[in-house]
FIMAR-381342 format. One record per residue (C-alpha): residue number from 1; residue in one letter; y, z, x. Coordinates in Angstrom, 3 decimals. Layout:
BEGIN
+-----+--------+----------+----------+----------+
| num | residu |       py |       pz |       px |
+-----+--------+----------+----------+----------+
| NUM |      a |        Y |        Z |        X |
...
+-----+--------+----------+----------+----------+
! end
This chain:
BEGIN
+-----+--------+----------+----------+----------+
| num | residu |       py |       pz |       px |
+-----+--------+----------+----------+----------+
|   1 |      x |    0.000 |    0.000 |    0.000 |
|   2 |      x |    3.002 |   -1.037 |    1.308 |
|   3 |      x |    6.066 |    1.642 |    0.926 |
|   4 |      x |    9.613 |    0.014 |    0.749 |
|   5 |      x |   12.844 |    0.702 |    2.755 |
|   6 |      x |   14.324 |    2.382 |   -0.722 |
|   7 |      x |   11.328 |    4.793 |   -0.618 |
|   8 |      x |   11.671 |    5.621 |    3.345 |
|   9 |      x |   15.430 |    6.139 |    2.804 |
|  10 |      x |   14.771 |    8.347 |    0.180 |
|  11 |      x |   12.416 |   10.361 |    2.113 |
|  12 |      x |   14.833 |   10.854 |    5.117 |
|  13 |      x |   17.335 |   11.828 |    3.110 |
|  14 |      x |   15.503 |   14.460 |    1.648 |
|  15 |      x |   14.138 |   15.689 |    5.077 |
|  16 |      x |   18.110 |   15.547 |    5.966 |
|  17 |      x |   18.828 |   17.783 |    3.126 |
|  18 |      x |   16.233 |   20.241 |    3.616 |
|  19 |      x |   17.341 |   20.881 |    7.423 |
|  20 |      x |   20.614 |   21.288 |    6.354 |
|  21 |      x |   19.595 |   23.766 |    3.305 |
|  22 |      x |   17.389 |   25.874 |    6.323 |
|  23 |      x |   20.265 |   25.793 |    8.837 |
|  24 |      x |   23.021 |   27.104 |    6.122 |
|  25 |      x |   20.552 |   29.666 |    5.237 |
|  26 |      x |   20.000 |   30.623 |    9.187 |
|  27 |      x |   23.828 |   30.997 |    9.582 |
|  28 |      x |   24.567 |   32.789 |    6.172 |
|  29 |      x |   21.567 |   35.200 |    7.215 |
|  30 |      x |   23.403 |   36.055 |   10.674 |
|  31 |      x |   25.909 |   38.642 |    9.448 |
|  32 |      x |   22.683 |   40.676 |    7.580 |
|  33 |      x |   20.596 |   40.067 |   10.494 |
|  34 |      x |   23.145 |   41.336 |   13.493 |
|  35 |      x |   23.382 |   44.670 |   11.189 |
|  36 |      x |   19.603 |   45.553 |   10.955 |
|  37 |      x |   18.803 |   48.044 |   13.811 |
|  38 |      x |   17.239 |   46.981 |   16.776 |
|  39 |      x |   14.421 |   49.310 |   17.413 |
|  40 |      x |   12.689 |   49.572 |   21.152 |
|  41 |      x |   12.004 |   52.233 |   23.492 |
|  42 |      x |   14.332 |   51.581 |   25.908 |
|  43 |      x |   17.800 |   49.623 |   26.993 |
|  44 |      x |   18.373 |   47.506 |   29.983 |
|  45 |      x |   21.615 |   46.384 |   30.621 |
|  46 |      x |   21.346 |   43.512 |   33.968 |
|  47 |      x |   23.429 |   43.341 |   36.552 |
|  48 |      x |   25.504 |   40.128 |   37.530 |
|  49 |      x |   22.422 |   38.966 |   39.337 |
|  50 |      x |   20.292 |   38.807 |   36.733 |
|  51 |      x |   17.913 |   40.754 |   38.792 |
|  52 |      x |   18.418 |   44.751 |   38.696 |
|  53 |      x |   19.889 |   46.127 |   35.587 |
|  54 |      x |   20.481 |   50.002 |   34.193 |
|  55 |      x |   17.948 |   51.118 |   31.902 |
|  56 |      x |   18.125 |   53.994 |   28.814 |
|  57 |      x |   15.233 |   55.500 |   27.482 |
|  58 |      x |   15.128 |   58.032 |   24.926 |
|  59 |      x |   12.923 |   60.913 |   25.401 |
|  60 |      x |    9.719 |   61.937 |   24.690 |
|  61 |      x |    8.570 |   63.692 |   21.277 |
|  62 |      x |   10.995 |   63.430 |   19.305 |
|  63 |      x |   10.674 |   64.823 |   16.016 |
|  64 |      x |   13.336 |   62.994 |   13.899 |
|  65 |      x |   15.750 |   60.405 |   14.241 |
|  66 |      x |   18.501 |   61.009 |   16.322 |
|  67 |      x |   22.397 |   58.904 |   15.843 |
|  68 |      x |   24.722 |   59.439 |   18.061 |
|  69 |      x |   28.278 |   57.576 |   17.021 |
|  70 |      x |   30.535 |   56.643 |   19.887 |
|  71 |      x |   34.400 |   56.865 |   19.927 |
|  72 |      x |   36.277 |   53.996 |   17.741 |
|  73 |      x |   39.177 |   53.485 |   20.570 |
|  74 |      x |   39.135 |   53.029 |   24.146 |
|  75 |      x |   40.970 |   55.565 |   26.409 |
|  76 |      x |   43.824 |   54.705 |   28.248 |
|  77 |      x |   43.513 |   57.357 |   30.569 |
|  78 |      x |   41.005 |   57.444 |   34.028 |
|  79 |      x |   38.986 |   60.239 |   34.412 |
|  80 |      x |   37.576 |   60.816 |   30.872 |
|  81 |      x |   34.201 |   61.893 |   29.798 |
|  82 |      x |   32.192 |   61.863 |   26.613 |
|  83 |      x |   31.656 |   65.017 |   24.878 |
|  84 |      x |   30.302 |   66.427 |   21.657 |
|  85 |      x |   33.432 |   66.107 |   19.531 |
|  86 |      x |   32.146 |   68.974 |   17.187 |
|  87 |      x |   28.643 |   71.632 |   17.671 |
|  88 |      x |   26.261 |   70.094 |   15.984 |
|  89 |      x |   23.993 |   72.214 |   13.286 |
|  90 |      x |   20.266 |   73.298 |   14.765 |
|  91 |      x |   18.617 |   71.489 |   13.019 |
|  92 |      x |   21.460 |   68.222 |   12.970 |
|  93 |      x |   20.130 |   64.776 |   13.577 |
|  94 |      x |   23.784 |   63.278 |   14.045 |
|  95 |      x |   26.212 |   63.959 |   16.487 |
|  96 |      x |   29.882 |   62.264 |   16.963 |
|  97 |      x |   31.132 |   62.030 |   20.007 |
|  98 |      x |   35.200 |   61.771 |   21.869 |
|  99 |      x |   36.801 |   61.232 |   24.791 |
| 100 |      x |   37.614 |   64.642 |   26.768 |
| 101 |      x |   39.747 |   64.908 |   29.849 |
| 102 |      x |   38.122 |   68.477 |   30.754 |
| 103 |      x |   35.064 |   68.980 |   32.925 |
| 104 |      x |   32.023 |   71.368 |   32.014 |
| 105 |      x |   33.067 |   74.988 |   32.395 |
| 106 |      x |   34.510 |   76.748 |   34.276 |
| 107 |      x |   37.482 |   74.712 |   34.037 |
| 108 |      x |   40.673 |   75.704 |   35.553 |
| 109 |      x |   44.191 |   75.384 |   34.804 |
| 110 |      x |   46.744 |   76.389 |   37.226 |
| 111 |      x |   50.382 |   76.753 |   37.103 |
| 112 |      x |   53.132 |   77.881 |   39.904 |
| 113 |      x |   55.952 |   78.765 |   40.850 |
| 114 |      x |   58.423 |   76.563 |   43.482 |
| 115 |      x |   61.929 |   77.970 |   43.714 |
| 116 |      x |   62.908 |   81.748 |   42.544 |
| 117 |      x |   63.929 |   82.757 |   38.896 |
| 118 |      x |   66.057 |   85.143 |   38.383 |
| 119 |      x |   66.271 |   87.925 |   35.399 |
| 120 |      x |   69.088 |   90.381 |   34.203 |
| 121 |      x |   68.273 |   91.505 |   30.864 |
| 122 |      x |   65.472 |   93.963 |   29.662 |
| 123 |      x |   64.615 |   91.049 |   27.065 |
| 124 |      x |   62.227 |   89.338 |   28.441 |
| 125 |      x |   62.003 |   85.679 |   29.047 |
| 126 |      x |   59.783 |   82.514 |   29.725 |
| 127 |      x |   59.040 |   82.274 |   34.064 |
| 128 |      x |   59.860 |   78.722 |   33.832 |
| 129 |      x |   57.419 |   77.355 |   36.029 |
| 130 |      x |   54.574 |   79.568 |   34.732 |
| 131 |      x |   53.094 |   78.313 |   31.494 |
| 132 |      x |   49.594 |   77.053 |   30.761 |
| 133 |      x |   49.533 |   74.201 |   28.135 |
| 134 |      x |   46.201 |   72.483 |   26.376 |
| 135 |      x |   44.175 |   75.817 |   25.898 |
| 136 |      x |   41.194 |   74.481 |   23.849 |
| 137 |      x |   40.417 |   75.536 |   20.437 |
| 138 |      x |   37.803 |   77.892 |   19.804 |
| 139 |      x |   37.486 |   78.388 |   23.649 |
| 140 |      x |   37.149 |   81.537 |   26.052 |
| 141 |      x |   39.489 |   81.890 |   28.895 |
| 142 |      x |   39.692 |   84.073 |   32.069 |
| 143 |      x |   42.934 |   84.310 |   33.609 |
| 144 |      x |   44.755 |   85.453 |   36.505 |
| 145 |      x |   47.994 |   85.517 |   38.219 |
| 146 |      x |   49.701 |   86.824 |   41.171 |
| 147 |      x |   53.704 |   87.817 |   40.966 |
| 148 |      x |   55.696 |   87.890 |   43.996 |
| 149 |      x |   59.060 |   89.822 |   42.974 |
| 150 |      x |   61.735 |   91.583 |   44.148 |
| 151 |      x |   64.417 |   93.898 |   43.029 |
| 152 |      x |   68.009 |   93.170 |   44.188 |
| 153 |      x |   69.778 |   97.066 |   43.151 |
| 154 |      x |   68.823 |  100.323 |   42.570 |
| 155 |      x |   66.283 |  100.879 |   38.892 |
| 156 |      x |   65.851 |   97.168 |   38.651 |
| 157 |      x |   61.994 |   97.659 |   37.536 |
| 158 |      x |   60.033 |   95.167 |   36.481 |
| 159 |      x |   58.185 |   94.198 |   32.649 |
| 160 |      x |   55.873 |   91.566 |   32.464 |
| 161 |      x |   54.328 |   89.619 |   29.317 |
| 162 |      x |   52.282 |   87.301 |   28.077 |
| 163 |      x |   52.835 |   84.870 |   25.344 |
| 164 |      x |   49.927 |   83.126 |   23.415 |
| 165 |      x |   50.345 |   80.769 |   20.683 |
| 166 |      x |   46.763 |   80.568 |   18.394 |
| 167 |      x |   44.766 |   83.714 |   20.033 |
| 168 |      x |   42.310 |   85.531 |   18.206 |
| 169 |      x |   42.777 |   88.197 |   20.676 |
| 170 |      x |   43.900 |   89.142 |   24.500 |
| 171 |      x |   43.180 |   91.673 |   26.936 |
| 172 |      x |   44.948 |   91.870 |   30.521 |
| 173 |      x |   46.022 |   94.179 |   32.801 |
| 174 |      x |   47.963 |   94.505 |   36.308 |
| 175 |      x |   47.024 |   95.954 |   39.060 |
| 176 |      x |   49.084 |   97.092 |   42.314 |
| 177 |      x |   51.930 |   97.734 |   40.940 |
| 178 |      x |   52.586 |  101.403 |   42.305 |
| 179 |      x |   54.034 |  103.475 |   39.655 |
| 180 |      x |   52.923 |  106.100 |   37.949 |
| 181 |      x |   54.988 |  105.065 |   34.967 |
| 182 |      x |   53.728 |  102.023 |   34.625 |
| 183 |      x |   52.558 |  101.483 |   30.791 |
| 184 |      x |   50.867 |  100.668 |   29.102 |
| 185 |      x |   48.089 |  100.159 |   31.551 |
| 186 |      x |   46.119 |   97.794 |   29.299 |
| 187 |      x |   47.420 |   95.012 |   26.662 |
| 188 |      x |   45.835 |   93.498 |   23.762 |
| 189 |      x |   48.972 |   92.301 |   22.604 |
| 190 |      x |   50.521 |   88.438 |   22.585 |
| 191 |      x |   54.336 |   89.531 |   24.052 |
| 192 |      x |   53.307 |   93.186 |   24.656 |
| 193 |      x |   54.747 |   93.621 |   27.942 |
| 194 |      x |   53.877 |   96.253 |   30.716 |
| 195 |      x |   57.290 |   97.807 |   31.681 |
| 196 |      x |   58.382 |  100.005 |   34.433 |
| 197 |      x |   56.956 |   98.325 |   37.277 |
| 198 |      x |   59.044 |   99.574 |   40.513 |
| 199 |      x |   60.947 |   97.334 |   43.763 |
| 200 |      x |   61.146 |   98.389 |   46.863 |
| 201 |      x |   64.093 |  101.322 |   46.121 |
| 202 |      x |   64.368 |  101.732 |   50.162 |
| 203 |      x |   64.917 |   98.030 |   51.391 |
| 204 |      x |   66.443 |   96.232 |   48.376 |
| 205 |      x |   64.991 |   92.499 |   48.184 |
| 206 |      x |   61.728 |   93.216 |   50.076 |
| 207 |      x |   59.057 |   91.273 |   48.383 |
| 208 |      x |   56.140 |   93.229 |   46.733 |
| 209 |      x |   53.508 |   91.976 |   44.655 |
| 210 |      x |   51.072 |   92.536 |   41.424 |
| 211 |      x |   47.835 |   91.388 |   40.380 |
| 212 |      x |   46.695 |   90.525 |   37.047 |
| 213 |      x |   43.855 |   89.861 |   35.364 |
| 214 |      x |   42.710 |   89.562 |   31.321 |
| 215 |      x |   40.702 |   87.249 |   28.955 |
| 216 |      x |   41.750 |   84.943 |   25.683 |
| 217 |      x |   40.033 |   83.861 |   22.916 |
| 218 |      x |   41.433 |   81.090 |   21.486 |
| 219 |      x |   42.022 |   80.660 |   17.344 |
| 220 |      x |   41.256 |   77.612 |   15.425 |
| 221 |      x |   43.762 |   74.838 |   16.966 |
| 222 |      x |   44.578 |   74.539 |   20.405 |
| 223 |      x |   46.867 |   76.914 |   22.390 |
| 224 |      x |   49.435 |   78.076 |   25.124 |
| 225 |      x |   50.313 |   80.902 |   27.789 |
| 226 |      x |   53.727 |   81.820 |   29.316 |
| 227 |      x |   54.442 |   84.469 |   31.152 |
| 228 |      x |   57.337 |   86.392 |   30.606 |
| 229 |      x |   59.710 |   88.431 |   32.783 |
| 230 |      x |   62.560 |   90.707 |   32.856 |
| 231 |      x |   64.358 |   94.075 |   33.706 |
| 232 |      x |   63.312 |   97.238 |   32.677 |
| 233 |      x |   66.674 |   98.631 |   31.918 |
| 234 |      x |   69.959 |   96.693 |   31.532 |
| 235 |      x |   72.608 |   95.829 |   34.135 |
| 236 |      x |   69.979 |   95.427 |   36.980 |
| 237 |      x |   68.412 |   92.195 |   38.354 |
| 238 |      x |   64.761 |   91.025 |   39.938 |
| 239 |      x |   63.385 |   88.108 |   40.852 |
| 240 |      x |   59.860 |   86.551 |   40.196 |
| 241 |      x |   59.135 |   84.282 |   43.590 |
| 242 |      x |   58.045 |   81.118 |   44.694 |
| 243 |      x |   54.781 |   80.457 |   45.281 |
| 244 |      x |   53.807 |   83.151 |   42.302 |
| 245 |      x |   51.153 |   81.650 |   40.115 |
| 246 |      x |   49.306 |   81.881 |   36.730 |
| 247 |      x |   45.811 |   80.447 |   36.319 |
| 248 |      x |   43.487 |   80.492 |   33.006 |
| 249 |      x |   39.917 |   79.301 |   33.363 |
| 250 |      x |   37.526 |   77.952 |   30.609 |
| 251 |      x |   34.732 |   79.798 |   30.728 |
| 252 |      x |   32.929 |   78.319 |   27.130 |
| 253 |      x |   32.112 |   74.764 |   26.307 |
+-----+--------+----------+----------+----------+
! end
């Protein structure tokens, strides 16, 4: 039987029309396709020589699913890390995580001071140079400091503070300071202040020194520390010194 042109035309047309119905299929399937998870045990990522890659693996015996769902922006800063953005629940199988510019604990921050200040007034104020910004919510911090003062007339003692925005609660001390009227010897305060801490009555402007130490939890939202300074009584002058310093250390991740 002999089959005409007509038929063979026919025929190739609707072979033509049939790969063009599968290949508009293929492409309208792409979008649905590129979502559908791609399961396997591991990821290897090649280098530019096709030849030695990086490879991720997840662990062994796992007992449920586990999601972890990157940051949506990239940082614009060097030196960042990935972190848990939030403490997952025990028993969680989902965990988001964000861009932190703090190491593991313990993480210092560290403050100082580089030309004298200056302080006439038994109200006390901010030591310019020494405040600690970015304390982490919901965080533990150890801190320190070491104030290099002096007292320029006769009674100019010295009160000391610290100021905390968002604390649930502080504890510090000092220690060295040589006076028997020194109080109060411990603070749990934000602004308390330890007052009465003597200068060198016999050789006005000799440097002395204290040490301090205490601990702060911080509240809910992230928080601050500045030190404060100033006379004990009016009409007399001190001076906090260079090269003083405050430090507060993360000791919680």
């Amino acid at each position: 039987m002999k089959i005409s042109n007509n038929h063979i035309s026919t025929c190739y047309r609707a072979c033509f029309a049939c790969v063009i119905l599968l290949c508009a299929l293929a492409f309208s399937s792409i979008d649905a396709f590129a979502q559908l998870p791609i399961r396997s045990r591991s990821i290897q990522i090649f280098s530019n020589n096709n030849v030695n890659y990086v490879e991720f693996v997840s662990p062994n015996g796992m007992l449920a699913n586990t999601t972890y769902t990157l940051p949506s922006t990239i940082p614009v800063t060097a030196g960042l890390s990935l972190r848990l953005a939030a403490v997952p629940a025990p028993t969680a199988t989902t965990a988001t995580l964000e861009w932190s510019p703090e190491p593991a604990a313990p993480a210092p921050q560290f403050s100082y001071v580089t030309a004298d200040q200056t302080f006439a007034l038994p109200v006390l104020s901010d030591v310019t140079a020494l405040l600690i910004t970015g304390l982490r919510a919901d965080k533990v911090y150890e801190f320190e400091a070491l104030i290099a003062y002096d007292g320029l007339n006769a009674g100019a003692d010295l009160q000391i503070a610290f100021v905390t925005t968002n604390t649930v609660s502080i504890r510090w001390s000092a220690f060295g300071n040589g006076g028997a009227s020194v109080s109060p010897v411990s603070v749990t305060g934000s602004g308390t202040a330890i007052t009465d801490i003597p200068v060198n009555n016999t050789a006005f402007g000799s440097d002395m020194s204290i040490y301090v130490k205490g601990l702060i939890v911080v509240g809910a939202v992230d928080g601050t520390l500045q030190m404060q300074a100033g006379t004990t009584t009016a009409g007399n002058q001190v001076r906090i010194l260079s090269s003083s310093f405050l430090k507060a250390t993360r000791m919680t991740n």
